[in-house]
C-alpha positions, 0 to 999 in steps of 0.5 A: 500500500502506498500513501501520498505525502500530504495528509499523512503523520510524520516522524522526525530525525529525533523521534525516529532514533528513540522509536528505533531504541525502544523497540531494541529495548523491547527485544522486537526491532528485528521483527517487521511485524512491529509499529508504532500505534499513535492514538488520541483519547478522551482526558489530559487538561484540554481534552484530547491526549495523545496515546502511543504503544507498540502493537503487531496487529492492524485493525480493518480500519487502521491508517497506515504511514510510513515516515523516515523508515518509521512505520506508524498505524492509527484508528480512523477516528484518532487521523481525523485529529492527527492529519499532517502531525509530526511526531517529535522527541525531545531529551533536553532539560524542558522535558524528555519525551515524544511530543507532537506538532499537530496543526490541527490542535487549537490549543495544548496544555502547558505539559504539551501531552493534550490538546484541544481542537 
């Protein structure tokens, strides 16, 4: 399956290198079967929080995309909230940890983990 570039969810540098590393650390980076689930859940201080799990089994409905040799699978209701959003890590002394720039969101919380569209 292909996907255009527009209207997709992309992966930087930095979070591509830490994606890489958790999944060694989980002792599955060899196995192919292995991507990154992003989902958006109720909760968090603005409304919307951002889930991420590594997970084998894609769903009938699933999004697919593949950024930076990342492959990321969302639910059809969590890419509607996450259409052209880039995922991001950062290990300075802000904070450590993956964060998403997501155009779509009219507003985030202080913590950067919720949003609000």
């Amino acid at each position: 399956m292909s996907v255009t570039t527009d209207n997709a969810i992309y992966v930087s540098d930095k979070a591509k290198s830490k994606v890489k590393q958790l999944l060694a650390d989980a002792g599955v980076a060899e196995d192919p079967s292995y991507f990154l689930r992003v989902s958006v859940v109720g909760g968090g201080c603005s409304g919307l929080s951002y889930k991420l799990d590594f997970d084998n089994e894609q769903k009938p409905m699933d999004q697919v995309f593949e950024d930076n040799g990342v492959k990321v699978v969302t639910d059809l209701k969590s890419f509607l909230y996450l259409v052209n959003t880039t995922l991001d890590f950062s290990d300075g002394l802000n904070g450590k940890g993956f964060y998403f720039s997501n155009p779509n969101a009219s507003r985030t919380c202080g913590c950067g983990e919720s949003f609000a569209v």
